[in-house]
N, C-alpha and C positions, 0 to 999 in steps of 0.2 A: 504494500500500500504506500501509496506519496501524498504529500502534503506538506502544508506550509504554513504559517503564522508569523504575519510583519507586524504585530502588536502597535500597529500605525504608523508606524515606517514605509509608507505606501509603496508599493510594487518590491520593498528587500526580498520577502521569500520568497514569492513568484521568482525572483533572478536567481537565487542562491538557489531555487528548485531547478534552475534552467542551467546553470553550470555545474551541475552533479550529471545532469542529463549529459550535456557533450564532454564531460569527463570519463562517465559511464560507471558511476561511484553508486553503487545499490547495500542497502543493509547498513548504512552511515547516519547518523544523525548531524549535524552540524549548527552551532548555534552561534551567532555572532551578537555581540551586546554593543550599540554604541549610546553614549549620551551627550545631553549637549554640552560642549565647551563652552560657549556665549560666540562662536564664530560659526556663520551658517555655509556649509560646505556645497550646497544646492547638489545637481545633480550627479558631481563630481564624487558624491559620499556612496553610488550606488559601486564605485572601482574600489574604494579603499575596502569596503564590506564584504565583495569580491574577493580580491587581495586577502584581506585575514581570513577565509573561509579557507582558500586556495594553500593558501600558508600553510594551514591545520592540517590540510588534508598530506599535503606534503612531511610535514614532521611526525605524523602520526604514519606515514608509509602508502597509504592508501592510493596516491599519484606518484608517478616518477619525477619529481626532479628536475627542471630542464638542463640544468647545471648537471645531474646525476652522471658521468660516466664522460665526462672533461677535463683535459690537462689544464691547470690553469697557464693564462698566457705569462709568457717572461720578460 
């Protein structure tokens, strides 16, 4: 089963649903929490939310890495 809840963070889970989708990430839960700073981030706050999901799924193994299997440059 899939699902979502942006607990009014308009359209976060719909997206955060929709980049598990083209990751192909099934049987994960993912939760991202942001609040407000006093600086409004507009539409720009749906990449960073993105980004920390992406991150997670990364450190917890679930995605590879794009880095993963890279000499670093010299």
């Amino acid at each position: 089963e899939q699902g979502e809840d942006d607990d009014g963070e308009a359209a976060a889970g719909n997206r955060l649903a929709h980049l598990l989708g083209l990751l192909g990430v099934n049987n994960v839960l993912v939760v991202v929490s942001r609040y407000f700073g006093g600086v409004k981030l507009g539409p720009s706050r749906f990449k960073y939310i993105n980004q920390a999901a992406r991150d997670a799924l990364e450190i917890g193994g679930f995605v590879d890495s794009p880095d993963r299997g890279k000499r670093p440059k010299r």
